[in-house]
C-alpha positions in Angstrom: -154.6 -95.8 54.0 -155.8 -94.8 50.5 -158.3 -96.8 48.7 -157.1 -99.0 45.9 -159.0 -97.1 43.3 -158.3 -93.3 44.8 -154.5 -94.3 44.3 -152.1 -93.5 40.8 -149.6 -96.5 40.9 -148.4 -96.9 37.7 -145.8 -94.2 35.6 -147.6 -93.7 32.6 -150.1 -92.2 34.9 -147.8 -89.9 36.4 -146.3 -89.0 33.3 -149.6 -87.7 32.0 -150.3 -85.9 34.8 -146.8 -84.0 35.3 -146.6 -83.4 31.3 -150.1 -81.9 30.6 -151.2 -80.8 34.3 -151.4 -77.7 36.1 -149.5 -76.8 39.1 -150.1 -75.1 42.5 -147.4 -74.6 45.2 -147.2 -73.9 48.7 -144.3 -73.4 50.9 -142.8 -77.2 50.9 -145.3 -78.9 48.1 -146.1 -78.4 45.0 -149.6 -80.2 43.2 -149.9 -81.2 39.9 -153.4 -81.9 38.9 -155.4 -83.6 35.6 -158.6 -84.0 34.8 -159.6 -87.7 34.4 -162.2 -89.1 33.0 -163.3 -90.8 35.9 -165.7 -89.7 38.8 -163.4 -90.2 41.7 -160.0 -88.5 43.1 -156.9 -90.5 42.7 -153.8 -89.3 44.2 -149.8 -89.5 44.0 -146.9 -88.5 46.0 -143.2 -88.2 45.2 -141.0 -87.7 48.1 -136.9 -87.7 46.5 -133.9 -88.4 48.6 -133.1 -84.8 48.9 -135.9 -84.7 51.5 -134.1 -87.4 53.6 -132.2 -90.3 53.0 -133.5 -92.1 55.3 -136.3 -94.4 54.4 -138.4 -94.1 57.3 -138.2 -89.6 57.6 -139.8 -90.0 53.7 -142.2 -92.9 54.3 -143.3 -91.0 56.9 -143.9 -87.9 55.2 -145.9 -89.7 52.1 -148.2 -91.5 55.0 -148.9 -88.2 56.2 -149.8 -86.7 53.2 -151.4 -89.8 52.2 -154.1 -89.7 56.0 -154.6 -86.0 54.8 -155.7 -86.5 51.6 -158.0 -89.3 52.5 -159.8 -87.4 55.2 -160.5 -84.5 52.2 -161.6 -87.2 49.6 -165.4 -86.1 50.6 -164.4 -82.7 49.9 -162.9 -82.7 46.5 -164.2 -82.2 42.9 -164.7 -85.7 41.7 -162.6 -86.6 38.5 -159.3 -85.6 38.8 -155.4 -87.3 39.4 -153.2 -85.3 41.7 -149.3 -86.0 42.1 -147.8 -83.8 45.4 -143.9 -83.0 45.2 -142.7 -82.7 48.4 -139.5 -79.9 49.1 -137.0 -79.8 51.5 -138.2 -78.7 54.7 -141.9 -80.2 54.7 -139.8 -83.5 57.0 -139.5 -80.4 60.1 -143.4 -80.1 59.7 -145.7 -81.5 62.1 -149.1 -82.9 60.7 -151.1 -80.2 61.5 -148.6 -77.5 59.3 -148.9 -80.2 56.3 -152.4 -80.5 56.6 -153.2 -76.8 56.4 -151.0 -76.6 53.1 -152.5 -78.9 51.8 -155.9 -77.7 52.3 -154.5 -74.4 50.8 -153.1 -75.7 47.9 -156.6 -77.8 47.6 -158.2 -74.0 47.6 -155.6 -72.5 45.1 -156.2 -75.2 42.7 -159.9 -74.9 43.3 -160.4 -78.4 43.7 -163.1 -78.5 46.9 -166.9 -78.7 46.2 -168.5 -75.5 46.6 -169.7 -75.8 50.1 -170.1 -71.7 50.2 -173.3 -72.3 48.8 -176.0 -70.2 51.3 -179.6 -69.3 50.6 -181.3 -66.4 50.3 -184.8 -66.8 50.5 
């Protein structure tokens, strides 16, 4: 479960975010990303009926995406609100399949801390 704070809940938020934000995709998602003026990560997801209409296959989905992004929390830039479209197909995709598209779309979007960092003294 996502933290209160690392969550966008209300539609003006989202609006803002898919109007002025960048996107990314990758195979079955697609990121839209803002800068915010606050120094932590909140997140959205939008999973539509044409993914499933079934409930459950979407809610699902969302709390996969959802676990993922918490467990790369640590990792990301501080300050920005992410919104993940979800296409059809991503419902056929096991965890570990989401998981590495999102950390790829995380990597397009350059959105991790620089952990690449090495010395050389």
């Amino acid at each position: 479960m996502l933290a209160k704070e690392n969550r966008l809940r209300k539609k003006k938020e989202f609006e803002k975010v898919v109007k002025k934000g960048r996107g990314v995709r990758e195979e079955f998602l697609v990121l839209k990303y803002l800068k915010n003026n606050l120094n932590l990560v909140r997140a959205g997801f939008v999973v539509s009926q044409k993914i499933s209409k079934k409930a459950v296959i979407r809610n699902k989905v969302k709390r996969r995406l959802r676990e993922i992004v918490r467990r790369n929390l640590g990792k990301l830039k501080p300050g920005y609100d992410l919104i993940f479209f979800t296409k059809k197909g991503i419902e056929e995709k096991d965890f570990w399949q989401i998981k590495r598209m999102v950390e790829n779309i995380f990597k397009k979007a350059k959105l991790f801390k620089n952990h690449e960092r090495k010395n050389t003294t």
